[in-house]
Every structure is written in C-alpha cells, then in structure tokens.
PDB file of N, CA, C and O in Angstrom:
ATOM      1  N   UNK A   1     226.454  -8.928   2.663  1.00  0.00           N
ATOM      2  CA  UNK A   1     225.536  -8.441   3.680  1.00  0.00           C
ATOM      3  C   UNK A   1     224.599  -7.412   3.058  1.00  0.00           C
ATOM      4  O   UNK A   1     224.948  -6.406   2.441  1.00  0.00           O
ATOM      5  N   UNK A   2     223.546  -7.756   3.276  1.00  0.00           N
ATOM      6  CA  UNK A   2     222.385  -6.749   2.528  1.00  0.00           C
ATOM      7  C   UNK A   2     221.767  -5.518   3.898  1.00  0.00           C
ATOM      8  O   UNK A   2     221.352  -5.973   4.964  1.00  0.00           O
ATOM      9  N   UNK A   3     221.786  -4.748   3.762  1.00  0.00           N
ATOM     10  CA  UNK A   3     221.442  -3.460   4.745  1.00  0.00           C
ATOM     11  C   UNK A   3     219.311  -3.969   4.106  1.00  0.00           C
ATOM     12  O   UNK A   3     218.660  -4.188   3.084  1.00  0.00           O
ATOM     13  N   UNK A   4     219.186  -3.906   5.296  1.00  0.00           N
ATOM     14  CA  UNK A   4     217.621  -3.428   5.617  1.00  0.00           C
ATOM     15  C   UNK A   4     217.167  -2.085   5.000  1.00  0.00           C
ATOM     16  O   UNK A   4     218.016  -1.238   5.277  1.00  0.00           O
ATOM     17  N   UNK A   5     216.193  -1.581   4.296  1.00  0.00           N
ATOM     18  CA  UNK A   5     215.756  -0.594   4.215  1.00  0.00           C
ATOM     19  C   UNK A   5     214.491  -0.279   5.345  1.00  0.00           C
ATOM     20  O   UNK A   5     213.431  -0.865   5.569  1.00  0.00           O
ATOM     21  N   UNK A   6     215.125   0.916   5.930  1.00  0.00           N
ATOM     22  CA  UNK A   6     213.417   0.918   6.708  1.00  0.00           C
ATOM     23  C   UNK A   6     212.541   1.812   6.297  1.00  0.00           C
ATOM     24  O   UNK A   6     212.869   2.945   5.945  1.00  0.00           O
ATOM     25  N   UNK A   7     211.032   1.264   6.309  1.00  0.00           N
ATOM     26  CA  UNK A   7     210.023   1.838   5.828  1.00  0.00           C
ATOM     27  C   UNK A   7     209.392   2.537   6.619  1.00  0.00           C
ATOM     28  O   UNK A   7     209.177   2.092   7.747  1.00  0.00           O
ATOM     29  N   UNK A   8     209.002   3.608   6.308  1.00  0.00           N
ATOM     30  CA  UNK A   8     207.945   4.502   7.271  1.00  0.00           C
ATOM     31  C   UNK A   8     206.854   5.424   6.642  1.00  0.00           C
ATOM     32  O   UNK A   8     206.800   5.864   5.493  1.00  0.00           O
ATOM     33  N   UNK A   9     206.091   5.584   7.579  1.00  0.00           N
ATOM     34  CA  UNK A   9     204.701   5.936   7.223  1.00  0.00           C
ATOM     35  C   UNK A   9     204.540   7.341   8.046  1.00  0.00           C
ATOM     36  O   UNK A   9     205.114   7.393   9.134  1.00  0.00           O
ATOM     37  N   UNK A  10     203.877   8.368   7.650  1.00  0.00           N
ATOM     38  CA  UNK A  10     203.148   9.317   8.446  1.00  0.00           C
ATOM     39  C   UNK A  10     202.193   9.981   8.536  1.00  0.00           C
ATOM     40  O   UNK A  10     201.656  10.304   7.477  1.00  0.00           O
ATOM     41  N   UNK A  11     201.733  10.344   9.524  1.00  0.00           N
ATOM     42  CA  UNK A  11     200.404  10.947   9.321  1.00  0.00           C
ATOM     43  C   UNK A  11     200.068  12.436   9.688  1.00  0.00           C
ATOM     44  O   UNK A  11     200.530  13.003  10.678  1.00  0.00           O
ATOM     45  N   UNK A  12     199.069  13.102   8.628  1.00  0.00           N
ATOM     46  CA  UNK A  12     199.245  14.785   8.682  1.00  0.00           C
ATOM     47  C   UNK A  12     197.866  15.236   9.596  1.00  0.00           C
ATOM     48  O   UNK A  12     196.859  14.654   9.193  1.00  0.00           O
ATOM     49  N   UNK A  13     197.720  15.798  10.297  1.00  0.00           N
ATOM     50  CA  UNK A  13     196.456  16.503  11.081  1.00  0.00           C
ATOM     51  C   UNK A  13     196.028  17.480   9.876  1.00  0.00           C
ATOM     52  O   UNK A  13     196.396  18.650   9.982  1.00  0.00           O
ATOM     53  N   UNK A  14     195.420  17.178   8.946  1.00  0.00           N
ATOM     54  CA  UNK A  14     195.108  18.488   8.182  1.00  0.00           C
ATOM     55  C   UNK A  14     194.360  19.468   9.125  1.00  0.00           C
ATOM     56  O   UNK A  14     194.384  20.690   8.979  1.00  0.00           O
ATOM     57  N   UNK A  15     193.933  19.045   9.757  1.00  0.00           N
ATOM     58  CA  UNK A  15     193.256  20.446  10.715  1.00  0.00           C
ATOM     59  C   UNK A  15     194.487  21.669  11.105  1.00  0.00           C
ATOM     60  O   UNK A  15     194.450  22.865  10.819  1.00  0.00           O
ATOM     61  N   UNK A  16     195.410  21.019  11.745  1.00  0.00           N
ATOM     62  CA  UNK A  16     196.867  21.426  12.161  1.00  0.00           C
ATOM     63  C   UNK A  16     197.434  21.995  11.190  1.00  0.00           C
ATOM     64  O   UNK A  16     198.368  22.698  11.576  1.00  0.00           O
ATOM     65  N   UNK A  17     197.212  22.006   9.616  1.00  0.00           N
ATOM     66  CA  UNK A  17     198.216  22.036   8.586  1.00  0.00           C
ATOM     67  C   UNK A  17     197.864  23.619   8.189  1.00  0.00           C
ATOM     68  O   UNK A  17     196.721  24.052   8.338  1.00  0.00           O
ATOM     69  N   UNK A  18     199.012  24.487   7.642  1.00  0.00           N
ATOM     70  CA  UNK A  18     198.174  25.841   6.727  1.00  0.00           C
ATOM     71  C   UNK A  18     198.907  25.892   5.863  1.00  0.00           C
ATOM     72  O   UNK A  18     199.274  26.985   5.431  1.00  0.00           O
ATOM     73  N   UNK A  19     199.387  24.618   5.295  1.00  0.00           N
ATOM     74  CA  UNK A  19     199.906  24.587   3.844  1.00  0.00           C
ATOM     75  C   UNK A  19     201.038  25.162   3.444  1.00  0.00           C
ATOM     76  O   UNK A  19     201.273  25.392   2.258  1.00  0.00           O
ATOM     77  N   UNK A  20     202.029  25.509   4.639  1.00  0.00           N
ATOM     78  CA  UNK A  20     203.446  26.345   4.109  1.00  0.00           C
ATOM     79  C   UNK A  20     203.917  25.666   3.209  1.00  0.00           C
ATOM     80  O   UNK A  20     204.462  26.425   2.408  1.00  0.00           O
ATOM     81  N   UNK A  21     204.033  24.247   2.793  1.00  0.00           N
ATOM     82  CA  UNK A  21     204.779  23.423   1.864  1.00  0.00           C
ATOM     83  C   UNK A  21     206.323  23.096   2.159  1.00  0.00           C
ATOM     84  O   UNK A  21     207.179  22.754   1.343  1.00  0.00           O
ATOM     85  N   UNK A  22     206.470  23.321   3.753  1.00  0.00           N
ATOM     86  CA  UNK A  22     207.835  23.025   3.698  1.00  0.00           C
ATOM     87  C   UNK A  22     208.288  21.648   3.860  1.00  0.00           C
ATOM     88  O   UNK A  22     209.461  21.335   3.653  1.00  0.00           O
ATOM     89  N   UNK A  23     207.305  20.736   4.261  1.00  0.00           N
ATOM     90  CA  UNK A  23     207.099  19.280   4.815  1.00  0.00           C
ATOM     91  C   UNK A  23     207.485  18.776   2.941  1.00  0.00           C
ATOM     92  O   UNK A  23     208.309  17.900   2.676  1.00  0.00           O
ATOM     93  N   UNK A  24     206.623  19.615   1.774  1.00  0.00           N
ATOM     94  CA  UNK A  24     206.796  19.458   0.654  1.00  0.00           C
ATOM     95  C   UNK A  24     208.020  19.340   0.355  1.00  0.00           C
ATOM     96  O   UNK A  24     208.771  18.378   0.516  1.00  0.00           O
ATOM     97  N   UNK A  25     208.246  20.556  -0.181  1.00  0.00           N
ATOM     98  CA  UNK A  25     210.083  20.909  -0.445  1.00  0.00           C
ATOM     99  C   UNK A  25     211.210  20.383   0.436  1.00  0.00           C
ATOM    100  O   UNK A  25     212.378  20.363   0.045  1.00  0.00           O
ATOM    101  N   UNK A  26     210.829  19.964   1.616  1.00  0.00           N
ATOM    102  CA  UNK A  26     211.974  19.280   2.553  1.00  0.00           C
ATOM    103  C   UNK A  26     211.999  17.462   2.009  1.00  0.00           C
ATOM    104  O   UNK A  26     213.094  16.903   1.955  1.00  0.00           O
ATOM    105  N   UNK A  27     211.175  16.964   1.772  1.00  0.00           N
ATOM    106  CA  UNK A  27     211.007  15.208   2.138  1.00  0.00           C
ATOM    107  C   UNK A  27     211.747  15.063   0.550  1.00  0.00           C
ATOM    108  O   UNK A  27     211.586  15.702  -0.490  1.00  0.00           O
ATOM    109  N   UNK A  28     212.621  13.911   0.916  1.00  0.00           N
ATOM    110  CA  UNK A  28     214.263  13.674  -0.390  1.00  0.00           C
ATOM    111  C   UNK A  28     213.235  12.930  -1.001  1.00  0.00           C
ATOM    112  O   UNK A  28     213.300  13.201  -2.200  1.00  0.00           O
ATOM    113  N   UNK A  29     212.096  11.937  -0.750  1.00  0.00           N
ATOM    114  CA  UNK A  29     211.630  11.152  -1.190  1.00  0.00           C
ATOM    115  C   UNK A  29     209.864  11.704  -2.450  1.00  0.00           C
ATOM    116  O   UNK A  29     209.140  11.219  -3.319  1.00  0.00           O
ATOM    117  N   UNK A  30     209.990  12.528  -1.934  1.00  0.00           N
ATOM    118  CA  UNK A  30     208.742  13.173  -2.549  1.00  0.00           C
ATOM    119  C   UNK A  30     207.319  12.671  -2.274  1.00  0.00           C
ATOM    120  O   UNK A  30     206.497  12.478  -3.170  1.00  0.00           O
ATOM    121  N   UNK A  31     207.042  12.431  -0.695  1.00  0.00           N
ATOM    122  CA  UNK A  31     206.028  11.609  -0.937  1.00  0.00           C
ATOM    123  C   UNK A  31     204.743  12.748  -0.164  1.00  0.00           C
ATOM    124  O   UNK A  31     203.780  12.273   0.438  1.00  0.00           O
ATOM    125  N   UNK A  32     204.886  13.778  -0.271  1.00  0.00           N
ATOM    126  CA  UNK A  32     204.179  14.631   0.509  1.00  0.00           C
ATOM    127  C   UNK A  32     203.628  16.016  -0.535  1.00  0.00           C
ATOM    128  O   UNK A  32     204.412  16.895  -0.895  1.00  0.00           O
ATOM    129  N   UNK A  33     202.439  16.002  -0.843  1.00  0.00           N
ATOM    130  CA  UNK A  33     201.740  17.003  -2.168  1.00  0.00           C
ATOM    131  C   UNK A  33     200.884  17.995  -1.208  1.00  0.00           C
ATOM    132  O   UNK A  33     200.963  17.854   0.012  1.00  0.00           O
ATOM    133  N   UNK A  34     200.186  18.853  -1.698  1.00  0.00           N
ATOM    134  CA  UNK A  34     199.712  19.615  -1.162  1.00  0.00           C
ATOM    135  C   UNK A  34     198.202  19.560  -1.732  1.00  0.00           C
ATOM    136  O   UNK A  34     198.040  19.963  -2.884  1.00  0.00           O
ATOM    137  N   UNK A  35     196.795  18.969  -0.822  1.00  0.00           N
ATOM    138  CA  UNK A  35     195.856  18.835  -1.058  1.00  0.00           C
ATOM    139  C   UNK A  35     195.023  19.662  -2.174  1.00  0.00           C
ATOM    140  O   UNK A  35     195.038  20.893  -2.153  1.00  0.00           O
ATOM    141  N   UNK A  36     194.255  18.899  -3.204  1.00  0.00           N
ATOM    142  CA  UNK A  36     193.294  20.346  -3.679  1.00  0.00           C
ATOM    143  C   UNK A  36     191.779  20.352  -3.077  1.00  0.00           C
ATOM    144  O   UNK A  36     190.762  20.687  -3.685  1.00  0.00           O
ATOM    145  N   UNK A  37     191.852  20.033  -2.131  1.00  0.00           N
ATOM    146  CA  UNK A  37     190.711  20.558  -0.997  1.00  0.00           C
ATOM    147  C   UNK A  37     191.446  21.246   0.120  1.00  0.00           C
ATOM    148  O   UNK A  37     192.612  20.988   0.418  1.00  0.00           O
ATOM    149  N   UNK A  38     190.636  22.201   0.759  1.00  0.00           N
ATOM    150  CA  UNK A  38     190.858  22.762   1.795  1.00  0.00           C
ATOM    151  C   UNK A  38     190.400  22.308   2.920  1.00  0.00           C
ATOM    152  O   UNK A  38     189.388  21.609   2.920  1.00  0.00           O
ATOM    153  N   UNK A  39     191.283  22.728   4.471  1.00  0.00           N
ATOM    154  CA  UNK A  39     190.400  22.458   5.776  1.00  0.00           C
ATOM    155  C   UNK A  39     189.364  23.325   5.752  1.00  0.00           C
ATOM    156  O   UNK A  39     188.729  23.927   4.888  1.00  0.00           O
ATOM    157  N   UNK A  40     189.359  23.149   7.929  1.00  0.00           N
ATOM    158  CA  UNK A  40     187.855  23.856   7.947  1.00  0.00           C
ATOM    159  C   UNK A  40     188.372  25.256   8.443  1.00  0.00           C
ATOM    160  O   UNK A  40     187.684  26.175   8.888  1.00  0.00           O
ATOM    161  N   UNK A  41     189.874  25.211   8.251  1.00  0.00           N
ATOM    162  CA  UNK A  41     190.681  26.894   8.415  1.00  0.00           C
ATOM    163  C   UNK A  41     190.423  27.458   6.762  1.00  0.00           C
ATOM    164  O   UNK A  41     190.185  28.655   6.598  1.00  0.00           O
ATOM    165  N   UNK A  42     190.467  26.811   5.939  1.00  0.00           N
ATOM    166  CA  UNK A  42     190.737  27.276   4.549  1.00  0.00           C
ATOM    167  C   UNK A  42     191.995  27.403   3.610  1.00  0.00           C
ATOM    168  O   UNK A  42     192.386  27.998   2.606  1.00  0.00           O
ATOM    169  N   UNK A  43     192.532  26.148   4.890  1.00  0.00           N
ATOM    170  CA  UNK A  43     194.080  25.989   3.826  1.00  0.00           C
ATOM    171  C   UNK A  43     193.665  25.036   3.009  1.00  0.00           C
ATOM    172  O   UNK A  43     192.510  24.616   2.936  1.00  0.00           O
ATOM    173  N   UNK A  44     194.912  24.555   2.167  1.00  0.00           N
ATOM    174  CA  UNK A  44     195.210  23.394   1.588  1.00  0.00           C
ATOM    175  C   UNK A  44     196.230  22.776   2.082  1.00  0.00           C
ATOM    176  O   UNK A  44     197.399  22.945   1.735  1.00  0.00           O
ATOM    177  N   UNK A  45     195.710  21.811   3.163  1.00  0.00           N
ATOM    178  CA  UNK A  45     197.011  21.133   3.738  1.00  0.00           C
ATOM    179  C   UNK A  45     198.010  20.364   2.625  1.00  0.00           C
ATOM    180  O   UNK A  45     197.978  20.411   1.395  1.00  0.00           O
ATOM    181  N   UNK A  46     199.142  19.449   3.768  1.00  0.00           N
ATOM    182  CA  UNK A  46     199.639  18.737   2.871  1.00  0.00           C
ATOM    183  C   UNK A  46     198.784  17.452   2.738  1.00  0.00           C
ATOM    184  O   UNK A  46     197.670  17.286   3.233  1.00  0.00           O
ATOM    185  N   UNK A  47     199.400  16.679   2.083  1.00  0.00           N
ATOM    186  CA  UNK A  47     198.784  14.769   2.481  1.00  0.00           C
ATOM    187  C   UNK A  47     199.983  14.103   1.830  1.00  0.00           C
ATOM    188  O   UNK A  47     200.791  14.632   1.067  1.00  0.00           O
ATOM    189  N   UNK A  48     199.961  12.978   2.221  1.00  0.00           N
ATOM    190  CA  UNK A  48     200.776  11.662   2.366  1.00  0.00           C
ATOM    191  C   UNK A  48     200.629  11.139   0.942  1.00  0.00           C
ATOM    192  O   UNK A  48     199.728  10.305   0.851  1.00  0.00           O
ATOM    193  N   UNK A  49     201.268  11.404  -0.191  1.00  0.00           N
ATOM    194  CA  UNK A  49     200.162  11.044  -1.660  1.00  0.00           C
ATOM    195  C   UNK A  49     201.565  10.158  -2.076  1.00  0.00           C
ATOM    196  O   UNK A  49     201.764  10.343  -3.276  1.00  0.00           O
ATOM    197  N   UNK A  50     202.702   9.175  -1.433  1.00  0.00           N
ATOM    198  CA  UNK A  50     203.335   8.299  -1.848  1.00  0.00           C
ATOM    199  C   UNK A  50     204.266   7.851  -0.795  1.00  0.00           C
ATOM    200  O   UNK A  50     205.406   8.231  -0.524  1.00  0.00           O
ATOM    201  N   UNK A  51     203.348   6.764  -0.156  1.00  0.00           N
ATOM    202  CA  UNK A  51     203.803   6.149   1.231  1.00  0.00           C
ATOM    203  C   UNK A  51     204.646   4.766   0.800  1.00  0.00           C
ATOM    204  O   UNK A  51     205.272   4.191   1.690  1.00  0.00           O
ATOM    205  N   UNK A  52     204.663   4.216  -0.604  1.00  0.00           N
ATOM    206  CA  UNK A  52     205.733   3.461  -0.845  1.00  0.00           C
ATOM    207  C   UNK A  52     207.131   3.863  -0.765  1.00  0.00           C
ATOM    208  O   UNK A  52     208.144   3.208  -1.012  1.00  0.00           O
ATOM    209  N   UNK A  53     207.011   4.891  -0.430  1.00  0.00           N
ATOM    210  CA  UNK A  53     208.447   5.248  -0.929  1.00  0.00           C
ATOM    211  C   UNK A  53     209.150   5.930   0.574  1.00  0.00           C
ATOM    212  O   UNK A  53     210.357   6.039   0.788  1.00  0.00           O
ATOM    213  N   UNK A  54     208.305   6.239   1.283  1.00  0.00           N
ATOM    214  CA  UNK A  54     208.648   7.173   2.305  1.00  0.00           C
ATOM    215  C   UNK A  54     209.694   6.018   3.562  1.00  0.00           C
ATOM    216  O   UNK A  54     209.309   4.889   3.865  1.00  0.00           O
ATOM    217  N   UNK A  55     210.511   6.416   3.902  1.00  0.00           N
ATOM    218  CA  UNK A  55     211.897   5.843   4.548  1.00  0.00           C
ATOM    219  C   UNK A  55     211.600   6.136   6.026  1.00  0.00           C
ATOM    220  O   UNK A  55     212.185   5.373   6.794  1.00  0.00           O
ATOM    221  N   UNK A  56     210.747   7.159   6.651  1.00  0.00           N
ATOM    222  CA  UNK A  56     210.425   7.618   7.544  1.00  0.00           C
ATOM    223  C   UNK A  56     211.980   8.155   8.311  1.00  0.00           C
ATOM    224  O   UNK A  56     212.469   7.675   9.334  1.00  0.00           O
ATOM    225  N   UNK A  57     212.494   9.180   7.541  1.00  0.00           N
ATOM    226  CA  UNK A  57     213.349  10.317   7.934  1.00  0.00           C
ATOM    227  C   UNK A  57     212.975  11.078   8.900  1.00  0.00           C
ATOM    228  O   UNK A  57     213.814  11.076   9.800  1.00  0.00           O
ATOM    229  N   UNK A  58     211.953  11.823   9.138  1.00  0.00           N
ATOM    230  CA  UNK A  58     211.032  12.246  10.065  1.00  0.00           C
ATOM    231  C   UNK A  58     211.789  13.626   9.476  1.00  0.00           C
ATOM    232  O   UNK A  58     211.972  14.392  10.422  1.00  0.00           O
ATOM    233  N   UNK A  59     212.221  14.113   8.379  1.00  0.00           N
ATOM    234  CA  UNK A  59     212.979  15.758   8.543  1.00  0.00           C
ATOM    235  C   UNK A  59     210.896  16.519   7.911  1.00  0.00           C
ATOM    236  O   UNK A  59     210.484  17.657   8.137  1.00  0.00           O
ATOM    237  N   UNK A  60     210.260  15.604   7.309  1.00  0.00           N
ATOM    238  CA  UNK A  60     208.831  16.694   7.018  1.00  0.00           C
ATOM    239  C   UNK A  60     208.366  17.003   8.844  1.00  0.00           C
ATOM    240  O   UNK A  60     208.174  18.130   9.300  1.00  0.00           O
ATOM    241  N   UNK A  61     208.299  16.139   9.377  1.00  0.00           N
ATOM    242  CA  UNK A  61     208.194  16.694  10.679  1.00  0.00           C
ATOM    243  C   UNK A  61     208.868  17.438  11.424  1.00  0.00           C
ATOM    244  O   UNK A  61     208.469  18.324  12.178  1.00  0.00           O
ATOM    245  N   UNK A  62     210.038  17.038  11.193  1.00  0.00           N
ATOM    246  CA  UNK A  62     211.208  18.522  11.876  1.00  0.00           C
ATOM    247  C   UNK A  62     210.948  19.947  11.517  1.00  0.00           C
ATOM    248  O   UNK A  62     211.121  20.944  12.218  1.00  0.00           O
ATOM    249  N   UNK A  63     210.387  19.839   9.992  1.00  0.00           N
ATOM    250  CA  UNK A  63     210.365  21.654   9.598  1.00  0.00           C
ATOM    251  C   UNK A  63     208.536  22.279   9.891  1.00  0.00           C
ATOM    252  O   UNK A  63     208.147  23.441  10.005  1.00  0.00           O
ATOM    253  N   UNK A  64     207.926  21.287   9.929  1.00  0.00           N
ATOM    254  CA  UNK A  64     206.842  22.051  10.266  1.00  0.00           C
ATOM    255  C   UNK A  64     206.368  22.682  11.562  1.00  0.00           C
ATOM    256  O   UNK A  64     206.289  22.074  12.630  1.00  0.00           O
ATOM    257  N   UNK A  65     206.040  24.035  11.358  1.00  0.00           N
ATOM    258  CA  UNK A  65     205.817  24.723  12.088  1.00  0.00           C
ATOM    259  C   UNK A  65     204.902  24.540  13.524  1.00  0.00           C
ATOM    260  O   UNK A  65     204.993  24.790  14.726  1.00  0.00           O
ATOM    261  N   UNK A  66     203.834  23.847  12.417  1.00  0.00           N
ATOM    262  CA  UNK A  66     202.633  23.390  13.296  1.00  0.00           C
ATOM    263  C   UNK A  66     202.558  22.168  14.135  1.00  0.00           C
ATOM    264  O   UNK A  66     201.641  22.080  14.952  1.00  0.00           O
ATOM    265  N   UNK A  67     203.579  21.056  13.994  1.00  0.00           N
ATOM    266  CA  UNK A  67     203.878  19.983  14.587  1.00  0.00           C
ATOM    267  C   UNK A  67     202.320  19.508  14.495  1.00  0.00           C
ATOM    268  O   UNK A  67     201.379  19.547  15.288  1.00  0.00           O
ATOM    269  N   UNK A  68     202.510  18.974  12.962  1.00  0.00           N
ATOM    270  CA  UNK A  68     201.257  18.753  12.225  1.00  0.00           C
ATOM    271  C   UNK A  68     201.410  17.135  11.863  1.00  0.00           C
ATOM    272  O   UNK A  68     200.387  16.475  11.681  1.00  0.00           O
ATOM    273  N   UNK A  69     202.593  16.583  11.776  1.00  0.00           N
ATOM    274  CA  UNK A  69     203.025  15.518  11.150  1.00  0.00           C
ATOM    275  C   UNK A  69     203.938  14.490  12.534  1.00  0.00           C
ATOM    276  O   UNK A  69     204.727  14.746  13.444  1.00  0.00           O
ATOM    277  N   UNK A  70     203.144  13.085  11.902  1.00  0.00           N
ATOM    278  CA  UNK A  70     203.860  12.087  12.846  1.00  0.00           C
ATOM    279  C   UNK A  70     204.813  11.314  12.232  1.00  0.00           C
ATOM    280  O   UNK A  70     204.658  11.272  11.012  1.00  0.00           O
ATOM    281  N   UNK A  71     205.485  10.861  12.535  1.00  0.00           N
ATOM    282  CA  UNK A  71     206.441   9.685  11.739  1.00  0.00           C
ATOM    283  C   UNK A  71     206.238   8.497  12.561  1.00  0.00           C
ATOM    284  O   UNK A  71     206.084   8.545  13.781  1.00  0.00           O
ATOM    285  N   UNK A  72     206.240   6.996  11.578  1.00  0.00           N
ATOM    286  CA  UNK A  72     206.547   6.236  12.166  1.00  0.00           C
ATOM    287  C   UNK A  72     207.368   5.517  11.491  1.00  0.00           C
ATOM    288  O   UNK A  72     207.452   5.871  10.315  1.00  0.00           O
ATOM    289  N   UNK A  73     208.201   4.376  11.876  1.00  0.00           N
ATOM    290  CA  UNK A  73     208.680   3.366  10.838  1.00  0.00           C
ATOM    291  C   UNK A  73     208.922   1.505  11.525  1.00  0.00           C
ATOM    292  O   UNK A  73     208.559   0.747  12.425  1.00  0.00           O
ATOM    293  N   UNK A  74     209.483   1.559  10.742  1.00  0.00           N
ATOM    294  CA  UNK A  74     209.174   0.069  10.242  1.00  0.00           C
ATOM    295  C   UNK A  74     210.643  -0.586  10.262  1.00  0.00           C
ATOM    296  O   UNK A  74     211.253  -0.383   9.213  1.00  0.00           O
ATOM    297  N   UNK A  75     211.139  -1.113  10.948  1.00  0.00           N
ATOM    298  CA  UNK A  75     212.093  -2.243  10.268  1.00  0.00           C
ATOM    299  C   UNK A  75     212.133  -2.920   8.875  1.00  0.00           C
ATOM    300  O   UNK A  75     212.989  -3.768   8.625  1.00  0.00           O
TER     301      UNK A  75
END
C-alpha cells in the first residue's frame, strides 16, 4: 500500500507581511525565503520561493502574526 503524499501550495499578502521570518524558520520543508524587495510598508516580506516541495502543513500560517499566509492542498 503506497500512502499519497499531499501537495500544497500557499499564498503570502506581502502587503500583510513585516518580515518577522517566522513562517521562515518554522516550514520543515524550506520553501518560504524572505524577499530582496520591499513592500509599500518597507519590509521585506516572505515569498513562496519552493512550492515543489511544500506538503501544505499550514504550521507557516499558524505562527504568523499577521495572518498573512493561506494554505491550500491537494490530494
């Protein structure tokens, strides 16, 4: 019996974002970097910079502050 992996995707409001990096340091998968452009606040949000890999755990959305980040997934 082979287990399914499920895939998931998410998406960041950089407007919403001020770059704490915890969405960073939290995701097991590493798929979340921290922009080198800024918003129109003057952070450097995060972004989504390796969506092959992302399982859609949803824990980068659990720790952010700003409820900046969506999860979705995939069967």
């Amino acid at each position: 019996m082979q287990t399914k992996v499920k895939k998931g995707t998410i998406v960041i409001d950089s407007e919403k974002c001020k770059g704490c990096k915890y969405c960073v340091l939290t995701c097991p998968q590493k798929c979340i970097e921290i922009s080198s452009s800024f918003n129109s606040s003057g952070y450097f949000a995060a972004k989504f910079s390796n969506p092959l890999n992302c399982i859609g755990c949803a824990m980068c959305a659990v720790v952010c502050p700003e409820l900046a980040i969506e999860v979705f997934v995939k069967d």
